[in-house]
C-alpha positions in Angstrom: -8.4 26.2 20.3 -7.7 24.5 17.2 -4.1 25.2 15.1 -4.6 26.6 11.6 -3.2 24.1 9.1 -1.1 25.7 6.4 -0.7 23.9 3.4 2.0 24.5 1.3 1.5 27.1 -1.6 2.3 24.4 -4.9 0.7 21.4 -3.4 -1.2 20.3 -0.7 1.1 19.2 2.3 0.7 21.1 5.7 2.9 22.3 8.3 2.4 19.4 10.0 3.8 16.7 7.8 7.5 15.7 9.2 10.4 17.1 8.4 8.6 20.1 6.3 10.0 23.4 5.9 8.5 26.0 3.7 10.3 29.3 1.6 9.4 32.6 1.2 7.1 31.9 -1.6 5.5 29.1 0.7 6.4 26.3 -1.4 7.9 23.5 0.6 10.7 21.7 0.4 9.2 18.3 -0.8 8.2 20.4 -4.1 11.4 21.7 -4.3 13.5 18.3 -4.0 10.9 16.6 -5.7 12.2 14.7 -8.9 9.1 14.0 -11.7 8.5 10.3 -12.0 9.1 8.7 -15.5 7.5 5.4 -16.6 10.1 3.1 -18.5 7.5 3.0 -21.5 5.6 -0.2 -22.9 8.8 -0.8 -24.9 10.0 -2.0 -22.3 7.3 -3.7 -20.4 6.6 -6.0 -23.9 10.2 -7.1 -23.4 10.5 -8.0 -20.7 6.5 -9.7 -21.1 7.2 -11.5 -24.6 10.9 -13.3 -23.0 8.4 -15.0 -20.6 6.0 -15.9 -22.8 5.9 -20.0 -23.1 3.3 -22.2 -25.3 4.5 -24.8 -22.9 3.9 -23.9 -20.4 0.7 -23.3 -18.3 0.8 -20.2 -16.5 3.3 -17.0 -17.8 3.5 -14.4 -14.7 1.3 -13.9 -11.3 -0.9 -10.7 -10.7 -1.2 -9.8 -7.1 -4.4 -8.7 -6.1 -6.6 -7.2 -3.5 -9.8 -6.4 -5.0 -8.8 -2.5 -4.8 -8.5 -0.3 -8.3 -4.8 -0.8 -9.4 -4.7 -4.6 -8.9 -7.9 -4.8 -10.8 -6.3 -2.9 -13.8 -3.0 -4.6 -14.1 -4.8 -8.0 -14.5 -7.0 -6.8 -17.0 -4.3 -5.6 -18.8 -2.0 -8.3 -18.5 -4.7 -10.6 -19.4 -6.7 -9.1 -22.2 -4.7 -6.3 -23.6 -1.1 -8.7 -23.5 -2.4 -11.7 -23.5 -0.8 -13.4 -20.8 -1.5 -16.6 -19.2 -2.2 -15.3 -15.5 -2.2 -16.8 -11.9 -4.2 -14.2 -10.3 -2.7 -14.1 -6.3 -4.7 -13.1 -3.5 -3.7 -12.9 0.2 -6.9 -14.0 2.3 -6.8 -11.1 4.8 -9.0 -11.5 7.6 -9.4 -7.5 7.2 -10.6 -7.4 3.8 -13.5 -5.4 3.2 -16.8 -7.2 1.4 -16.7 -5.4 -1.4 -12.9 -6.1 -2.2 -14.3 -9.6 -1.9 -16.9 -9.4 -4.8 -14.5 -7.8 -6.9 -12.4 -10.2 -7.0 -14.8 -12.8 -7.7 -16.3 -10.4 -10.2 -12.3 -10.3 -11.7 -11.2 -13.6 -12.2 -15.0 -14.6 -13.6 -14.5 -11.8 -16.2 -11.2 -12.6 -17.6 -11.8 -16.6 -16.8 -8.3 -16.7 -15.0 -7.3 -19.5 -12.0 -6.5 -17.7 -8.7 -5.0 -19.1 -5.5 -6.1 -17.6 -2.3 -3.7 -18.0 0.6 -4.1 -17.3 4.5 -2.3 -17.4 7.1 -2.9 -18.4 10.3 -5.5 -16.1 11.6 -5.4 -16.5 15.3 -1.6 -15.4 14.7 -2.0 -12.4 12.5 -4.4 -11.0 15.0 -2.7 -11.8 18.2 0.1 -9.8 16.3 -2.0 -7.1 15.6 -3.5 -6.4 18.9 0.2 -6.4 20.5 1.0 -3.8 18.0 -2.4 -1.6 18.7 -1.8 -2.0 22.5 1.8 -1.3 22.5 0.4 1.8 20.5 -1.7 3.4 22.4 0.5 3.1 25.5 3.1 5.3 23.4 1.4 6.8 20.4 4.1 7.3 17.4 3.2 8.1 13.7 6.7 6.1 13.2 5.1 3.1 14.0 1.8 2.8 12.3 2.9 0.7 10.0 3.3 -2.1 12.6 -0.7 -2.5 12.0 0.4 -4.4 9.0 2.6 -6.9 10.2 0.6 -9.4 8.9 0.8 -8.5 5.4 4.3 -8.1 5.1 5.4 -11.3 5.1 3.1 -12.7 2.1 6.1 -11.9 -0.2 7.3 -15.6 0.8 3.9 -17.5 0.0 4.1 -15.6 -3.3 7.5 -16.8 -4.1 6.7 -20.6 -2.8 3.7 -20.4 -5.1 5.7 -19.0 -8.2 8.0 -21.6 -7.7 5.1 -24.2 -7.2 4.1 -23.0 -10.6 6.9 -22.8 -12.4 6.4 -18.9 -12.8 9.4 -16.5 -13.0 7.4 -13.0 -13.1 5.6 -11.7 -10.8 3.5 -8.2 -11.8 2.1 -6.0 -9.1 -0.4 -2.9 -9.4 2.6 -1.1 -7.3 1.5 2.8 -7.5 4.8 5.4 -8.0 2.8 8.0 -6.6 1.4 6.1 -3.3 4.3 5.7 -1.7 4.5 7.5 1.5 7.3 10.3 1.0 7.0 11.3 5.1 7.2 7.8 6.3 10.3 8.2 5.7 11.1 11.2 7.6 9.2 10.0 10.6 12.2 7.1 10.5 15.1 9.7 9.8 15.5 8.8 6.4 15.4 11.8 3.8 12.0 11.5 2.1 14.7 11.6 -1.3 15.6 8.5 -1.2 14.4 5.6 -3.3 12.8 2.4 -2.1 16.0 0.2 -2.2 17.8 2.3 0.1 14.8 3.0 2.3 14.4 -0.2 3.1 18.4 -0.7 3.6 18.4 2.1 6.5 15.2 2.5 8.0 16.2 -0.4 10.3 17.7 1.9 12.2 14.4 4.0 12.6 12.8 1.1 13.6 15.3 0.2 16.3 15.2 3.3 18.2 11.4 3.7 17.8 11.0 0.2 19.4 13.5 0.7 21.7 11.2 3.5 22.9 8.4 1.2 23.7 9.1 -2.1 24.6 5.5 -3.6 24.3 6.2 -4.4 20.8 8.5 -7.1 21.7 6.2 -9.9 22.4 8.3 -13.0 21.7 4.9 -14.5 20.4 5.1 -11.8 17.4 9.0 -11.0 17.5 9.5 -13.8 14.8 6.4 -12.6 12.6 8.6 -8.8 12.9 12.0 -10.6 11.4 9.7 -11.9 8.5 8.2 -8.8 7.5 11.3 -6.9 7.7 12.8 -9.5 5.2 9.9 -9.9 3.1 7.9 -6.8 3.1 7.8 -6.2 -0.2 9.6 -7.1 -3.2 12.5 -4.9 -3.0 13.2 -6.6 0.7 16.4 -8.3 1.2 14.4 -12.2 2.0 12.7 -11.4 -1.6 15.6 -10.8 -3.2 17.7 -13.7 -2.1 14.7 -15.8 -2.3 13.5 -14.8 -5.9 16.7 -14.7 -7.5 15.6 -16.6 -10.6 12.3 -14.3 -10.4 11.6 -11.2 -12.1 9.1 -8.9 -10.1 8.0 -5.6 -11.9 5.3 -3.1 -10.8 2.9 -2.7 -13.6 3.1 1.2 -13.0 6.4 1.8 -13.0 6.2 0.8 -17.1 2.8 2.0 -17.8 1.6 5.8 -16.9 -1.3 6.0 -14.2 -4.3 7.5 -15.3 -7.0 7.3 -12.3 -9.8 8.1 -14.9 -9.0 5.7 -17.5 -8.6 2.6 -14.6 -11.8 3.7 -12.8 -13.7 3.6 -16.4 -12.4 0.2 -17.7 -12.6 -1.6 -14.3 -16.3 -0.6 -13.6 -16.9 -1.1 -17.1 -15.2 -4.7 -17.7 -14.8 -5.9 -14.6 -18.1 -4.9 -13.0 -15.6 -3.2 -10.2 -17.1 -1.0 -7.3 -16.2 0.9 -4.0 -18.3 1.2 -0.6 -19.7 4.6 -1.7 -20.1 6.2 2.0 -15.9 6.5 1.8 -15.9 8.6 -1.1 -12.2 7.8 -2.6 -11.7 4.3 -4.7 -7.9 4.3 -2.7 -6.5 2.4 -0.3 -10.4 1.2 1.4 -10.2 -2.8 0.4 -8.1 -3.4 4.1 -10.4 -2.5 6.6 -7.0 -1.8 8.9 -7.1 1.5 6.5 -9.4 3.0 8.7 -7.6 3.0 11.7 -4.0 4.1 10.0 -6.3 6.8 8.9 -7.3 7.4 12.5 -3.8 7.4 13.8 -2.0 9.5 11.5 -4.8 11.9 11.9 -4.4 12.1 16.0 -0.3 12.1 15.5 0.0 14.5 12.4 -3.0 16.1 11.4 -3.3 14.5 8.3 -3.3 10.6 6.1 -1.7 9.4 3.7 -3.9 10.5 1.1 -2.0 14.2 2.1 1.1 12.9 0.6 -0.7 11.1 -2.5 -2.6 13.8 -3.9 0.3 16.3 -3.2 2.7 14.2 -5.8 -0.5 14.5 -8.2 -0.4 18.1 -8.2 3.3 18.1 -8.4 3.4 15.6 -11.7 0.5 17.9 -12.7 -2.1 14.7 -12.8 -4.4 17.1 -10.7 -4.8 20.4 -9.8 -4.2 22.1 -6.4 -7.9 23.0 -6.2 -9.2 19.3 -6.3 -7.0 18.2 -4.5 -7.9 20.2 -1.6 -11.4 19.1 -2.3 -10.9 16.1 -2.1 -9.0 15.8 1.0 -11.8 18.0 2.7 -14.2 15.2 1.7 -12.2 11.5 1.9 -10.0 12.6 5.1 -13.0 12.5 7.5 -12.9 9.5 9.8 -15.1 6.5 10.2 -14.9 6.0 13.8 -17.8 3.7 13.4 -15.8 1.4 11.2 -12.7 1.5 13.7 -15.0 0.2 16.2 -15.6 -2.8 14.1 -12.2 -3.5 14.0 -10.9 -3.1 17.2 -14.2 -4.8 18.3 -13.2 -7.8 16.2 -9.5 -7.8 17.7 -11.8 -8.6 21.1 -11.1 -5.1 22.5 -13.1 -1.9 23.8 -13.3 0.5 21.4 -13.2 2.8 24.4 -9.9 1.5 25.0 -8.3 3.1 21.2 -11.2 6.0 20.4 -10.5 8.4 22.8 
């Protein structure tokens, strides 16, 4: 029989999220350690903006983009609210859903910006892959999901080559406060507390006993793809740093407050911007690798990442407890039929994962 889920009494995290532990009144301690995120303030985002701006020169900053909501918003802004002169970036992920495809063509049309699209080599990125889902299944880990992106986590280096191609010193992502995954974290004995810089610093160790736990991740074909991402995973990653010392990389959000309403109305209204519909949520669905990390966190925990997200939310009081919970009930349902593409596409059995 089925375990209850109890969700914790101020937001929406059950018992099964790592490392949780609840008081008398039910409220758990992620609420209670939780420390209300504030935005630096446009002052500050102008700033740092006008110091780059350049008559000379032919491109100002880079926008990373996906074709999901909060990469579509930070280049309209940047563009037509600010006025810079964009690059808009895009990583050619052999994962990325259609419809993050149009959007992005639908984007850069709208605001008449240039945009480089950069691969890598596919046959690599998903020999990686299907070491990492294979490895997986032999010892399934919540720990380790994140290994399904390997791939991705080593654009930061093509996105500083191309900067410095360009002559471009800022670099602006659509970087989320609220999506980043407090019980990741956990699940790699880091406190859920700490901030990204010093995340990044210690979770090596996390790593290192995880893999050390399971040795099929160590295919020397993808070993060397592993050292990458670890150094250039994302912009606070030690390669990054070292690399893009002359380079200033904000995340859009971080300056200006999130508003899921006010992105959703302007993208779909300027940018002709649009979701597959049968999901039901406008997050985190333009990598179709979503799916499965969906998949896997649900057979591991009981629950996805969109647990975590709409529980900080309802702590920074950006949506109550009550949708919250309806919206879990509806967007954390599993499309099995979409994992099937995938892993069918990686040249496996989708018996072989969906059991």
């Amino acid at each position: 029989m089925k375990e209850r889920i109890l969700r914790c009494s101020t937001c929406v995290l059950p018992n099964t999220t790592p490392g949780i532990s609840f008081n008398e009144e039910g409220v758990c301690n992620y609420c209670t350690s939780y420390r209300m995120f504030k935005v630096k303030g446009e002052r500050k985002l102008l700033q740092i903006l006008d110091a780059k701006r350049n008559p000379k020169m032919k491109y100002e900053c880079i926008v990373n983009i996906s074709g999901g909501r909060d990469s579509a918003y930070t280049l309209l802004k940047m563009k037509k609210d600010y006025g810079m002169k964009v690059l808009a970036l895009n990583y050619a992920n052999p994962f990325t859903d259609k419809q993050a495809e149009k959007n992005i063509n639908n984007m850069v049309a709208a605001l008449n910006v240039d945009i480089i699209r950069f691969d890598h080599r596919s046959a690599l990125f998903e020999a990686c892959f299907r070491n990492n889902l294979k490895a997986w299944v032999r010892n399934p880990s919540p720990a380790m999901v994140p290994m399904m992106c390997t791939g991705c986590k080593i654009i930061w280096r093509d996105i500083l080559r191309i900067a410095k191609r360009n002559e471009i010193t800022l670099i602006v992502n659509g970087g989320n406060p609220y999506e980043y995954t407090s019980y990741k974290k956990e699940l790699l004995k880091v406190s859920h507390t700490e901030n990204l810089l010093t995340t990044y610093l210690i979770n090596i160790k996390g790593l290192t006993a995880e893999i050390s736990r399971n040795y099929h991740y160590l295919n020397p074909k993808c070993i060397p793809t592993f050292v990458k991402g670890y150094l250039f995973g994302n912009q606070y990653s030690l390669g990054v740093r070292l690399l893009g010392k002359q380079t200033t990389c904000i995340d859009f959000f971080h300056f200006i407050q999130w508003n899921e309403k006010d992105i959703l109305s302007r993208i779909k209204r300027e940018l002709n911007w649009d979701f597959p519909h049968y999901l039901e949520s406008t997050w985190r669905w333009d990598c179709q690798i979503g799916h499965l990390k969906d998949y896997m966190y649900m057979k591991t925990l009981g629950m996805t990442e969109k647990d975590d997200f709409y529980a900080k939310l309802v702590r920074e009081g950006l949506m109550t407890r009550t949708e919250a919970l309806a919206r879990l009930k509806k967007e954390n349902r599993l499309h099995v039929d979409k994992i099937a593409e995938l892993i069918h596409q990686l040249g496996l059995s989708p018996k072989y994962f969906l059991t």
